[in-house]
VEXNUNU-984020 format. One line per 10 residues: number of its first residue (from 1); for each residue x, z, y of N, C-alpha, C. Coordinates in pm, whole numbers, plus 32768, in hexadecimal, padded with zeros to 4 digits. Atoms other than C-alpha are relative to their C-alpha. Layout:
% residues N
NUM) X,Z,Y,X,Z,Y,X,Z,Y  ...
This chain:
% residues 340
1) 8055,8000,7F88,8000,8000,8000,8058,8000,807D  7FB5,8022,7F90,8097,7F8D,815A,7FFC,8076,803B  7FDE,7F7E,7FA7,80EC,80C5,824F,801B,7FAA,8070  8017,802E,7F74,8070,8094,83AE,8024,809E,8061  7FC0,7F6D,7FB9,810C,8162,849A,7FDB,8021,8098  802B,8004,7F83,8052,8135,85D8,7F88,7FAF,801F  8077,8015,7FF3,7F04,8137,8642,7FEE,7F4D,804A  8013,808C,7FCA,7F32,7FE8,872A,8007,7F90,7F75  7FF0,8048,8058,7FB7,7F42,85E3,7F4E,7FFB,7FA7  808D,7FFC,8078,7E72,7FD2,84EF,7F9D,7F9B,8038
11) 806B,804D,7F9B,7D95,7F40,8630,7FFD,7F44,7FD7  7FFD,807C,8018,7E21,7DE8,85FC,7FBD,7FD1,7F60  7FE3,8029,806E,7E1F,7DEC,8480,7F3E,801D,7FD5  809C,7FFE,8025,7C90,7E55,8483,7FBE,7F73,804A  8063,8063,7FD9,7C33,7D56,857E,7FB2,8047,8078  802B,7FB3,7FA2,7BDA,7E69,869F,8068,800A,8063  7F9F,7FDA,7FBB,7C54,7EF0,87E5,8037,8064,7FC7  7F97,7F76,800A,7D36,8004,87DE,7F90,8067,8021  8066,7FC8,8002,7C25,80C4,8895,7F86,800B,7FCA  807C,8010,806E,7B18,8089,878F,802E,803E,7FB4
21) 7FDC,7F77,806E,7C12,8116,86A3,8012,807E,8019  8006,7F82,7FE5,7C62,8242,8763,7F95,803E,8002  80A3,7FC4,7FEB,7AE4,8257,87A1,7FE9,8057,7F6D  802A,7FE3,8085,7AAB,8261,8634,8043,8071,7FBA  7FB9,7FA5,8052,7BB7,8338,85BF,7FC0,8089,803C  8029,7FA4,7FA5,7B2A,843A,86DA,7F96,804E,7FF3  808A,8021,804A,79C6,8406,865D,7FB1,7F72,7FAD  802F,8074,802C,7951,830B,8572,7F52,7FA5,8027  808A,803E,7FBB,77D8,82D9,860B,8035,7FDB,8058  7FDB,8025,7F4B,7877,8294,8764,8026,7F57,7FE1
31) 7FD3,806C,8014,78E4,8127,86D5,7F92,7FC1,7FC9  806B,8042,8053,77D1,8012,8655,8026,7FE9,7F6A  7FF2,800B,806E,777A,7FF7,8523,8079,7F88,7FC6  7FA6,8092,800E,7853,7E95,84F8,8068,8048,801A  7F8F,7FD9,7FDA,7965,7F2F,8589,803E,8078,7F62  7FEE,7FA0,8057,795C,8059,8495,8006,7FD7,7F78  800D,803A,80A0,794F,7F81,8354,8080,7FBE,7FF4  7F7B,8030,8024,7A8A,7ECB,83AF,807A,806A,8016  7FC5,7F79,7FF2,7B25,8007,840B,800B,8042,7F78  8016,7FAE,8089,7AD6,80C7,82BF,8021,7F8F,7FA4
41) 7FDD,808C,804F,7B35,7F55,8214,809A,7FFF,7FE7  7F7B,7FC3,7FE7,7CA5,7F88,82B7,8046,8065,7FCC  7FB9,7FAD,8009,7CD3,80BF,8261,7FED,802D,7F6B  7FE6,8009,80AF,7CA7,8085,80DA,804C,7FAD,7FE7  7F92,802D,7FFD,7DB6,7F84,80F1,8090,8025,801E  7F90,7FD3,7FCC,7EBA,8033,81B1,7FE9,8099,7FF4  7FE8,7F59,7FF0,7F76,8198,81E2,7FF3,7FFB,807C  7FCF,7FD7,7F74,7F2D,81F7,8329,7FB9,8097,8017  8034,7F3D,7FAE,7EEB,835E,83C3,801A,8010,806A  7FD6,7FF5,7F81,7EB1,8350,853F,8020,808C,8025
51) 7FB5,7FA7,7FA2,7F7D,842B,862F,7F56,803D,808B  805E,7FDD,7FAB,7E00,84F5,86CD,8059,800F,806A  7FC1,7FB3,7F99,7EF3,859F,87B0,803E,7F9A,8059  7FB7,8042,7F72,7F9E,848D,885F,7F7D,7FAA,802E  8074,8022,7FBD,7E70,83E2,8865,7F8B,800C,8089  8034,7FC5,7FA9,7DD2,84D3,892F,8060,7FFF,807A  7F8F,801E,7F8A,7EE3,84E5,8A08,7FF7,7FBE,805C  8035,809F,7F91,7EAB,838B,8A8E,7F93,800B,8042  80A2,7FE7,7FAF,7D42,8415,8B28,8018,807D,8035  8035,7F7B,7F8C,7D23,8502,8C3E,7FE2,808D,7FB2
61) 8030,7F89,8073,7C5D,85DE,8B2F,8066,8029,7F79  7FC6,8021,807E,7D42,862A,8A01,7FB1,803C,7F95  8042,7FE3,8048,7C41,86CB,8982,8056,808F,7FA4  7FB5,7FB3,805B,7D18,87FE,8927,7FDC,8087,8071  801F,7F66,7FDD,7CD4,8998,897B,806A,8016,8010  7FA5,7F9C,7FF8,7E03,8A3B,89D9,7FD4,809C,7FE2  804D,7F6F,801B,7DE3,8BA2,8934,807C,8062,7FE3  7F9E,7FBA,7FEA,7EF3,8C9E,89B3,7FDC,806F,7FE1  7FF7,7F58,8043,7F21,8E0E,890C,804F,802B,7FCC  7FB7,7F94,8032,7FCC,8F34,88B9,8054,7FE9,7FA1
71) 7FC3,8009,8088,8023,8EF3,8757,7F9C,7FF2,7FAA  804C,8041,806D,7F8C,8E46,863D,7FD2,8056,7F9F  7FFF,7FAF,8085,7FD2,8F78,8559,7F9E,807B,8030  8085,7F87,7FB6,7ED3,9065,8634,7F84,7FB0,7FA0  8090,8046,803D,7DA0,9026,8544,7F6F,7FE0,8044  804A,7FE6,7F8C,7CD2,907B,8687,7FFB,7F49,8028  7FE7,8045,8009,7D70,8F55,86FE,7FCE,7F69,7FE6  801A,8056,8037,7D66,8E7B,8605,7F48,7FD8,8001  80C4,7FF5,7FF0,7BBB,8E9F,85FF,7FDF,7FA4,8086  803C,8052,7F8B,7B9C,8E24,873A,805E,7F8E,8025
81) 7F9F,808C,7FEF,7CA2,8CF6,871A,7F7B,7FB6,7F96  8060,8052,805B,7BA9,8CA2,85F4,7F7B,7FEA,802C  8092,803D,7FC5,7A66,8CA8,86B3,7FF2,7F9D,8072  7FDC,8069,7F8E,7B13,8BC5,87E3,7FF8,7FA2,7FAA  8024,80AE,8079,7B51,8AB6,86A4,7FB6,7FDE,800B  809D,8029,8056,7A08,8ACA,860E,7FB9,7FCE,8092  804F,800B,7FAE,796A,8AC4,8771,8034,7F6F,8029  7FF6,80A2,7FE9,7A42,89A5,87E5,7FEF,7F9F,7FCC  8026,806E,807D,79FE,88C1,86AA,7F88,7FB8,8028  8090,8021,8000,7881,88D5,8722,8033,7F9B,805C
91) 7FEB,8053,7FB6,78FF,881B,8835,8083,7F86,7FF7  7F97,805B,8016,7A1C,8708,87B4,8079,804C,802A  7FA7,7FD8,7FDC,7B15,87F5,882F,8065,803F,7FAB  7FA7,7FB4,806C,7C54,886F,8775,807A,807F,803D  7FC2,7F96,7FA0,7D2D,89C0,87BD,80C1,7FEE,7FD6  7F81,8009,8036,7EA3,89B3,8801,8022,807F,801E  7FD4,7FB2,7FF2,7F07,8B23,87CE,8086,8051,8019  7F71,7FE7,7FBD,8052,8BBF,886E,7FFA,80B6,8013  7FF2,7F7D,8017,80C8,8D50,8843,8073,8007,8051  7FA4,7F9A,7FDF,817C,8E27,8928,8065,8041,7FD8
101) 7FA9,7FA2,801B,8207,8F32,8896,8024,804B,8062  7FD3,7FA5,7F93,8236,8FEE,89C5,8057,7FC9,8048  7F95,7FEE,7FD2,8348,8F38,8A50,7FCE,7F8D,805A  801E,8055,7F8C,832F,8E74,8BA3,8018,7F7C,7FE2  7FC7,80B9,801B,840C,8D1F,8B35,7F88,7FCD,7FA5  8054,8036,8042,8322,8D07,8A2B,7F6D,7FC5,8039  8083,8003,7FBE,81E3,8D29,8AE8,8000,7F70,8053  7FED,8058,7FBC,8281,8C46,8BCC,7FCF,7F58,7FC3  801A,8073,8076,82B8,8B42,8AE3,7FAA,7FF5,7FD1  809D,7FF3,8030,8177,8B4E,8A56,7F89,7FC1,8063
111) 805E,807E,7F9C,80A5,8AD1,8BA2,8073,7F89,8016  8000,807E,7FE8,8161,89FC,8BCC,802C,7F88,7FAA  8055,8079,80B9,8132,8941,8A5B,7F93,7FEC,8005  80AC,803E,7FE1,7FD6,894F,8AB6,800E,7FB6,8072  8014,8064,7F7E,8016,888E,8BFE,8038,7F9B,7FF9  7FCF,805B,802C,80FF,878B,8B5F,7F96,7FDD,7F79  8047,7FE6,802E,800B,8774,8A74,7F45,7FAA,801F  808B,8015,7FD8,7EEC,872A,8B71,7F8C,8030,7FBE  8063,7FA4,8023,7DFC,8854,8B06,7F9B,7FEE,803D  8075,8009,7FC9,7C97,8816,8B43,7FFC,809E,8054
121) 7FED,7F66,7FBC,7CBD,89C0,8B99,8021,804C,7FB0  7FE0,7F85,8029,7D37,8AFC,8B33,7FCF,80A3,800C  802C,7F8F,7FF2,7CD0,8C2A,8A98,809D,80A1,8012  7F77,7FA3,7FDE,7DE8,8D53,8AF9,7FBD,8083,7FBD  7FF8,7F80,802B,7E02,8E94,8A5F,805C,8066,805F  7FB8,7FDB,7FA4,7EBD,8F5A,8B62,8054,806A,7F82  7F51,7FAA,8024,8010,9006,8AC5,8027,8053,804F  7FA5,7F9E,7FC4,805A,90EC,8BC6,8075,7FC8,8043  7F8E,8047,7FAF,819D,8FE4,8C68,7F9C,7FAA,807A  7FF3,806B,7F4B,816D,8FB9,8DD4,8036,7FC9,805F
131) 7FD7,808F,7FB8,8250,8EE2,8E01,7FC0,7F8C,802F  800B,8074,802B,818D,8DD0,8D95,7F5E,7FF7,807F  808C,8012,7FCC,8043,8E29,8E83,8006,7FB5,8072  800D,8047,7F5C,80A8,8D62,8FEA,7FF6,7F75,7F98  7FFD,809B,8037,80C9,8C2E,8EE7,7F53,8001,7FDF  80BC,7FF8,802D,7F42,8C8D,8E44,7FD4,7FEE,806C  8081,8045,7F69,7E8B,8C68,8FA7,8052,7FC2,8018  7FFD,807C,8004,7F3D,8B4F,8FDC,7FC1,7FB0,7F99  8023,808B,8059,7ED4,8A9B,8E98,7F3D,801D,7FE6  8066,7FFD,7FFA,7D78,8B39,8EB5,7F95,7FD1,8080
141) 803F,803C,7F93,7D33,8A87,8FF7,800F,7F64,7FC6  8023,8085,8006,7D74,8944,8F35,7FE0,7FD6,7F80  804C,8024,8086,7CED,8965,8E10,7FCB,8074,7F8A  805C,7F9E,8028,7BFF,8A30,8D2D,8074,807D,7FA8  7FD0,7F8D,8036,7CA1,8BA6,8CE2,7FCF,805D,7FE4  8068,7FB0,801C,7BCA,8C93,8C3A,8047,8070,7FB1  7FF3,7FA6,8000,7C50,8E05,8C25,7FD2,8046,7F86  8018,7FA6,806B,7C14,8E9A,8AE1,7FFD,8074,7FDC  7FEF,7F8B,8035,7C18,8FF4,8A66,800D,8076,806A  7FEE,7FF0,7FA3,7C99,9051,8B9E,803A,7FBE,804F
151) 7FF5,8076,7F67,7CE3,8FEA,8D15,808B,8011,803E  7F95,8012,7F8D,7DEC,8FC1,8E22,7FBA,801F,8054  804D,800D,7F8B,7D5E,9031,8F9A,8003,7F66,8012  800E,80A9,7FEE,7CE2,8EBC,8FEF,7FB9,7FD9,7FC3  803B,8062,8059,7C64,8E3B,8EEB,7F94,7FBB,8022  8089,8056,7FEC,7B74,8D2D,8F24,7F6D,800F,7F87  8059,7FC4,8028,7AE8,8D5F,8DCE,8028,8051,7F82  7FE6,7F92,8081,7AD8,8E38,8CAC,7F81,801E,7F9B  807C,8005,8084,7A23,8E79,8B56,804B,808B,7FD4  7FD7,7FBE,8068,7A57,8FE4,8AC9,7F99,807C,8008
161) 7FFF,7F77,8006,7A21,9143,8A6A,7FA7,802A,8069  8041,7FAD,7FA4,78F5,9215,8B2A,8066,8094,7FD0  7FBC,7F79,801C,79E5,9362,8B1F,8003,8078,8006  8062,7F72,7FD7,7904,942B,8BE1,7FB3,8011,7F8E  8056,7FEA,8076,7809,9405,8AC5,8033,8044,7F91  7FD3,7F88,804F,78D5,9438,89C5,805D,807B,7FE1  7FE1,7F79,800F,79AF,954B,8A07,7F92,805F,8047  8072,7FA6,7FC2,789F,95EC,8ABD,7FA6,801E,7F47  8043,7FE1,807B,77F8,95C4,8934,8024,8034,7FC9  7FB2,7FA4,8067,791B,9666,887B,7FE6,8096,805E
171) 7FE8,7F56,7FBE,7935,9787,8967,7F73,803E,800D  8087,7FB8,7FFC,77BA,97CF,897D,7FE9,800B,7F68  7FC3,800F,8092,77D3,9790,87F7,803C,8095,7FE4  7F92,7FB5,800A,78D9,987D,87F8,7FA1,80AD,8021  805A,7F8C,7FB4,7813,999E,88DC,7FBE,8011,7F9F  808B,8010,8089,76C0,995C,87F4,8026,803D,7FB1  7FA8,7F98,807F,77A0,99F1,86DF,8030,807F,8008  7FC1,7FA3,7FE0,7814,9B19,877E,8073,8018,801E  7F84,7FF9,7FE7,795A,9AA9,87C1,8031,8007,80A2  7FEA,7FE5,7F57,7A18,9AD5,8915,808B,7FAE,7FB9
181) 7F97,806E,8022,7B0F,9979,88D2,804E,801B,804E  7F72,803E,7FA7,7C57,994E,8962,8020,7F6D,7FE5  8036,8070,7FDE,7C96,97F0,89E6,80F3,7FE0,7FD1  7F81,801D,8021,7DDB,9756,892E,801A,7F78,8024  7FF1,804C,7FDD,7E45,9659,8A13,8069,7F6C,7FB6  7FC7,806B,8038,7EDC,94E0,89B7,8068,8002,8065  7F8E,803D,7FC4,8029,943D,8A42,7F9D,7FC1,8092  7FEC,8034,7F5A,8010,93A8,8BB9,7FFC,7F6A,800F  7FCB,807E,8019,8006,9251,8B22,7F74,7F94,804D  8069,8046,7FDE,7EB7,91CC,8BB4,7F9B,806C,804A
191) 8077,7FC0,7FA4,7D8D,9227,8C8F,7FCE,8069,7FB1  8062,7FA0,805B,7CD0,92C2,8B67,805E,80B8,801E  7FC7,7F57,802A,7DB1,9405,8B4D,7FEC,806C,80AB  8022,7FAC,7F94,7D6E,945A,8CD8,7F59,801B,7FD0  80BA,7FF5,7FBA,7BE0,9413,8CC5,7FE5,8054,7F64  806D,7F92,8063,7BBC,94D7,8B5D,8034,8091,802E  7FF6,7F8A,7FEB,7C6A,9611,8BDB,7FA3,8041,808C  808D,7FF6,7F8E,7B6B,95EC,8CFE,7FA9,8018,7FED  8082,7FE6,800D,7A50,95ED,8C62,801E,8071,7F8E  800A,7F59,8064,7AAE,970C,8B6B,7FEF,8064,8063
201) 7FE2,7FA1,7F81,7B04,97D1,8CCB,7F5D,8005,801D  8096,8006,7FA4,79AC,975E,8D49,7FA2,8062,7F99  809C,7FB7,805E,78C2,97B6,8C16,8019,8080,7FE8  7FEF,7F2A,7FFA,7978,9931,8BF2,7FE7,8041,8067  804C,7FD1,7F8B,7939,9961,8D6F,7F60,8003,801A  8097,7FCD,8001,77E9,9915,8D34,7FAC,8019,7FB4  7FFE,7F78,806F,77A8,99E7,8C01,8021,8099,8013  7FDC,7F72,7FEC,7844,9B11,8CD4,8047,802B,7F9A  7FAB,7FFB,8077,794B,9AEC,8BC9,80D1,7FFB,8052  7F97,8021,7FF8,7AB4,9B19,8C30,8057,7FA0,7F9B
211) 7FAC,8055,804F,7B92,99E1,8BC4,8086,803A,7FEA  7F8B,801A,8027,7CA9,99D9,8ADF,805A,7F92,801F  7FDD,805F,8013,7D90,98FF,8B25,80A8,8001,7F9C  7FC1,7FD7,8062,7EBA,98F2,8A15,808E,7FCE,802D  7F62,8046,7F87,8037,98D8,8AB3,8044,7FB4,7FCF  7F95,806A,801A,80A1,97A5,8A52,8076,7FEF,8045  7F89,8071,7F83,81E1,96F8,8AE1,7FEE,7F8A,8041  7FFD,80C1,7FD0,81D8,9596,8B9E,8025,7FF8,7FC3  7FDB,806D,807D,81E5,9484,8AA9,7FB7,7F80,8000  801C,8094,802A,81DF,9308,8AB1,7FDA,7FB4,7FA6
221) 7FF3,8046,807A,8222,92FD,8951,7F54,7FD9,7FAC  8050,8030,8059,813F,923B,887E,7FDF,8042,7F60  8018,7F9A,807C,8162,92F2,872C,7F9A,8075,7FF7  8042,7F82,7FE5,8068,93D5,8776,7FD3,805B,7F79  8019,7F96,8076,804F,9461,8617,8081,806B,8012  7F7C,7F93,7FF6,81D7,94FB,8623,802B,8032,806B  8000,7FCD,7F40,81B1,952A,879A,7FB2,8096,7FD2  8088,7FA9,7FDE,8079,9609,875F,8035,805F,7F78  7FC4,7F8D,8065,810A,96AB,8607,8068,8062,8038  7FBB,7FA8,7FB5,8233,971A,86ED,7FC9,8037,8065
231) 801F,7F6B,7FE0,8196,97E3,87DC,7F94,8017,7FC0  8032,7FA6,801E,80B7,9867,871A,8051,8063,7FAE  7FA6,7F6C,805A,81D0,991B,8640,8020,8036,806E  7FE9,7F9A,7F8E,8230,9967,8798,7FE6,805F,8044  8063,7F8A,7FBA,8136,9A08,8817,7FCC,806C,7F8F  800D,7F9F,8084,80E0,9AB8,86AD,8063,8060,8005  7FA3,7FA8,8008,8219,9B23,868E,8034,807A,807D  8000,7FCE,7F80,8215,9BBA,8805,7F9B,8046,8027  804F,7FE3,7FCA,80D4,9C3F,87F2,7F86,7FE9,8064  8022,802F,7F9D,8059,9B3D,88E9,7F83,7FB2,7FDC
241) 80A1,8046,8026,7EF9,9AC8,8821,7FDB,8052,8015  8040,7FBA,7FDC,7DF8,9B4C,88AB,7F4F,7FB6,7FEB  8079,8038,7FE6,7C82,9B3A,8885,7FE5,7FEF,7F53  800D,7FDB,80A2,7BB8,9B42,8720,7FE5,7F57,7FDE  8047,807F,802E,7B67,99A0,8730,8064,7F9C,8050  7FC2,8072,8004,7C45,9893,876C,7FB8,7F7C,803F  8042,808E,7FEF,7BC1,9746,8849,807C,7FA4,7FE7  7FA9,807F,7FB0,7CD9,963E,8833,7FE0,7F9A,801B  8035,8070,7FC7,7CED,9528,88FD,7FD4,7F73,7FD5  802A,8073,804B,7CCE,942B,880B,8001,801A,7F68
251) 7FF5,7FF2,8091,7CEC,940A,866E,8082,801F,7FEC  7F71,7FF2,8035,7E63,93CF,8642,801F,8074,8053  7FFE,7F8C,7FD2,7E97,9516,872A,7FDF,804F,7F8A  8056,7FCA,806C,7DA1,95B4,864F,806E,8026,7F5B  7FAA,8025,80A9,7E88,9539,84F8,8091,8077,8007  7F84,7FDE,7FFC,7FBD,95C2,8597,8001,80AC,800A  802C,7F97,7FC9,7F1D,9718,85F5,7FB3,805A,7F60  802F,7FDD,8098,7E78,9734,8490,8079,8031,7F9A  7F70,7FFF,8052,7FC6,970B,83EA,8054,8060,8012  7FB7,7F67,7FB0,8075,981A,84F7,7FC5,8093,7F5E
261) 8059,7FA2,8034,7F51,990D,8464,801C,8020,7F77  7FE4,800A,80C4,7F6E,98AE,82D7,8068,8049,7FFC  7F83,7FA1,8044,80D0,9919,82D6,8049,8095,8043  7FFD,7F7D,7FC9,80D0,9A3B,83B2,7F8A,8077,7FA8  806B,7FB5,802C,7FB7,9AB0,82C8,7F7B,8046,8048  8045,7FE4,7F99,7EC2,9AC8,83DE,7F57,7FDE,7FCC  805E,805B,803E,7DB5,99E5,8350,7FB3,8042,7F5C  801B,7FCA,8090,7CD7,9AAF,823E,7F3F,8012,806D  8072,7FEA,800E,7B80,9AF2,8206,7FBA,80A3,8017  8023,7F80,7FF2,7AED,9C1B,827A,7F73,803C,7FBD
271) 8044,7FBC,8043,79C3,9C1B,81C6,7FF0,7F51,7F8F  7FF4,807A,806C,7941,9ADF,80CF,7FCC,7F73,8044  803C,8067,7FC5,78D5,99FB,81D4,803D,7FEC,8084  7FBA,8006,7F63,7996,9A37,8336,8090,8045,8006  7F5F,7FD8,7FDE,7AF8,9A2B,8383,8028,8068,8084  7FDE,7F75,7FA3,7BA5,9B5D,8430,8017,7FC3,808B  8022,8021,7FA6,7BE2,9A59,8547,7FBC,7F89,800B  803E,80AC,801B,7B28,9922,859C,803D,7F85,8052  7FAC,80A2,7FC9,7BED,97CF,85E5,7FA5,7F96,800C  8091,809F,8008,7B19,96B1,8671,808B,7F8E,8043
281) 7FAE,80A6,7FAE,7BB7,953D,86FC,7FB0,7F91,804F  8051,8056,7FAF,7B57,942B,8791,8027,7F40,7FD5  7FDD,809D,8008,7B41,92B8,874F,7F8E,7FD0,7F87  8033,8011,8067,7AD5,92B9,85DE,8059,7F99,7FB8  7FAE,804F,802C,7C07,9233,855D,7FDA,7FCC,7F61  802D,800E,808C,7BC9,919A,83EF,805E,8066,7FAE  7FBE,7FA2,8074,7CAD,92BF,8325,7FB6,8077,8065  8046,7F4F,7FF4,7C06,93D9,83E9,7FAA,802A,7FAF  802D,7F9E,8053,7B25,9402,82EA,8038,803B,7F8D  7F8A,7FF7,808E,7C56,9422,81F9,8045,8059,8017
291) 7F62,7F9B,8002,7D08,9539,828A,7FBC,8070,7FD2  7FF7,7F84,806D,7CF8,966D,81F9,8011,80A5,805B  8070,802F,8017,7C12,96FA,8284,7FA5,7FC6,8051  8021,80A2,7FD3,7B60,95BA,82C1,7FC8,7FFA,80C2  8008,8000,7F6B,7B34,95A3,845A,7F85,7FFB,8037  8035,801C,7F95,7A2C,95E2,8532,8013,7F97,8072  7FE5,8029,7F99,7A29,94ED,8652,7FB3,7F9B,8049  8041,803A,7FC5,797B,93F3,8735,804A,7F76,7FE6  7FDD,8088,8006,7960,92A4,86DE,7FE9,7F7C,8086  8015,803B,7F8B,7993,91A0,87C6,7FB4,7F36,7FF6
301) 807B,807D,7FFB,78AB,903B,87E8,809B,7F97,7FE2  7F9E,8069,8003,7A00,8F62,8788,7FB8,7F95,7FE7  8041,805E,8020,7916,8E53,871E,7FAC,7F9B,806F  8036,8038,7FA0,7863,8E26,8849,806F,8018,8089  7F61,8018,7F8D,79C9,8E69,8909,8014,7F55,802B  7FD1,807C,8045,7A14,8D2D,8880,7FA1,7F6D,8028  8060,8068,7FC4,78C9,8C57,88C6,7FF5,8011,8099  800D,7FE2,7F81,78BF,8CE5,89F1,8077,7FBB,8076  7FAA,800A,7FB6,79F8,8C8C,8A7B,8047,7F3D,7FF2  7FF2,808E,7FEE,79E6,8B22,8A0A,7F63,7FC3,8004
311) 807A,802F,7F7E,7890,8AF9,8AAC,8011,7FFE,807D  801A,8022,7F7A,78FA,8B3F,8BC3,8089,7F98,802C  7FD7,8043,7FB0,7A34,8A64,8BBE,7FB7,7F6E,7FFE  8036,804A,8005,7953,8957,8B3D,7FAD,7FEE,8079  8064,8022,7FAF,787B,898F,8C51,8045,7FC0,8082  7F9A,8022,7F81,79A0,898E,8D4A,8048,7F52,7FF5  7FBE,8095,7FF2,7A17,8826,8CE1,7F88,7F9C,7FE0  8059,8016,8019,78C2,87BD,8CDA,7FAB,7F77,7F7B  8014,802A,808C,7864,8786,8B66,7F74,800F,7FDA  8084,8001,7FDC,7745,8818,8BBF,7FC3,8040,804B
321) 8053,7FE2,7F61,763B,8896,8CB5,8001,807E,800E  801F,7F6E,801A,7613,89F1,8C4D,8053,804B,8054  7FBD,7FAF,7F7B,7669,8AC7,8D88,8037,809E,7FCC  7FB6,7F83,805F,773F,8C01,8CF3,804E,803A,806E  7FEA,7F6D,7F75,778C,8D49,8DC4,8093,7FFF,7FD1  7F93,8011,7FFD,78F3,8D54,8E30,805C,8074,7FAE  7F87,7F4E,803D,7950,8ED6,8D7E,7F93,7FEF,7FC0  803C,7FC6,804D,789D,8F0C,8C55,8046,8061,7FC0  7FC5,7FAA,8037,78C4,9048,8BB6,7F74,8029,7F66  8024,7FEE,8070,7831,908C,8A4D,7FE3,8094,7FCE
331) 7FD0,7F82,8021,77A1,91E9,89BD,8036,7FCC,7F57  7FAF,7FD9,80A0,7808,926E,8865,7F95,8031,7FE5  805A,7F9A,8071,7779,931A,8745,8063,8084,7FCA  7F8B,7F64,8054,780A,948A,86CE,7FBF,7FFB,7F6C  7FFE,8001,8079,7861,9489,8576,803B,8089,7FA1  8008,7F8C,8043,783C,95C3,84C0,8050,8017,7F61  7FD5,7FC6,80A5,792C,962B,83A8,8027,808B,7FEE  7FFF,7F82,800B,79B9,9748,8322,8058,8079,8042  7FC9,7FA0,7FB7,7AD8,97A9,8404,7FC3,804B,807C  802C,7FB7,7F94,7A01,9818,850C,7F3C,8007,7FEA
């Protein structure tokens, strides 16, 4: 079988333009029927496998998502990289995904593969490097940038997390039970870790509840399981936990804070149904119900993160009509297990 190595060539060898074949390869209804018979005729004679990507290239549209985040290996993460796919598919769109890691060059590098590239728009996960933010309002004045999980001051738009809701749910949660929580803050790495220690502050002030808050150190770092396991031996070992219930700021917090507990021997049953303290989280990571013992915590709408945030860039490069509010924020559901 002959091996065709370029779409202009296949074009000739069917008897079409070039743009009839790109049409077709793109979507096969978009081409007439005639067209599509010598097309599918061609391509049982020959090897060929068009290049979508440069294809697109050549059009204004490339028909491609830019979808910037943290790290692939956050399962959090990963959930809402998979509902941007699925959502863009509905619309011919495909995602080119790019990871951080915390480190600025990278980040760097990363927009701007989506802008060589020619990205229909980008969804961002904010990392905590602000280096990279005088470049974001620049590229969000020229083309669709939609704020994920959390924001930058600026932002034009954004899809995430209601935070008032749900930490306001764990900590009233928390109260309801008889507990008086202390509030085990996350790393410094994004918006979320100011606005949940806010609203823990808020809902104990207005409970007439003095807040805990638990003395972390500043921390950038991303690891937040061996971040959050070290001070908590720290503070164990120092005397410095306080409070009979545990909020942390997210799940992997939560993991690292569980683990402290286990091997300090902290973590036991005080009677056959409620632990001597109670650990809740936040996110609803997929192994929180696997830890041991299995996590309380608030789940978060990743699904409609995800539609949400490619409706509205769809709407912004007008794919379609549907007028979509510039900040959406999403509640949660609290998910009841046995650590708390």
């Amino acid at each position: 079988m002959k091996k065709v190595n370029t779409m202009e060539e296949f074009a000739a060898l069917a008897g079409v333009s070039r743009p009839t074949a790109s049409k077709y390869f793109e979507k096969k209804d978009a081409v007439s029927p005639r067209s599509r018979m010598k097309i599918e005729a061609m391509l049982k004679e020959v090897d060929y496998r068009p290049n979508l990507l440069a294809s697109r290239l050549m059009r204004k549209d490339s028909k491609i998502i830019g979808v910037l985040i943290p790290s692939l290996g956050d399962p959090f993460y990963a959930s809402i990289v998979r509902s941007i796919a699925m959502n863009a598919l509905v619309y011919g769109y495909s995602v080119m995904i790019e990871c951080s890691y915390g480190d600025p060059a990278l980040e760097s590098k990363a927009i701007e593969n989506f802008l060589s590239v020619k990205v229909a728009g980008i969804c961002y996960a904010p990392s905590g490097i602000r280096q990279v933010e005088k470049k974001l309002h620049r590229i969000q004045m020229e083309l669709p940038l939609v704020f994920i999980d959390a924001v930058f001051e600026g932002a034009n738009y954004s899809v995430r997390n209601n935070n008032r809701q749900t930490i306001g749910l764990i900590t009233d949660y928390m109260l309801g039970a008889g507990r008086h929580p202390a509030f085990f803050p996350m790393p410094n790495v994004n918006s979320n870790a100011q606005e949940r220690l806010d609203v823990y502050l808020d809902t104990m002030k207005a409970s007439d509840e003095s807040p805990i808050v638990l003395p972390v150190g500043q921390s950038l770092r991303w690891d937040f399981e061996e971040w959050a396991r070290e001070e908590a031996l720290r503070m164990i070992r120092s005397n410095q936990l306080d409070g009979d219930a545990i909020i942390c700021a997210n799940d992997r917090v939560a993991f690292g804070v569980i683990s402290a507990m286990f091997s300090e021997g902290l973590i036991t049953f005080k009677d056959q149904n409620a632990l001597s303290i109670s650990i809740s989280g936040h996110d609803n990571q997929p192994l929180s119900k696997f830890t041991c013992p299995p996590l309380t915590t608030v789940e978060q709408d990743v699904e409609n993160i995800g539609k949400c945030a490619i409706d509205m860039i769809m709407s912004l490069i007008g794919v379609i009509s549907d007028e979509i509010e510039n900040h959406i924020k999403l509640d949660g559901r609290l998910i009841i297990r046995e650590s708390a």
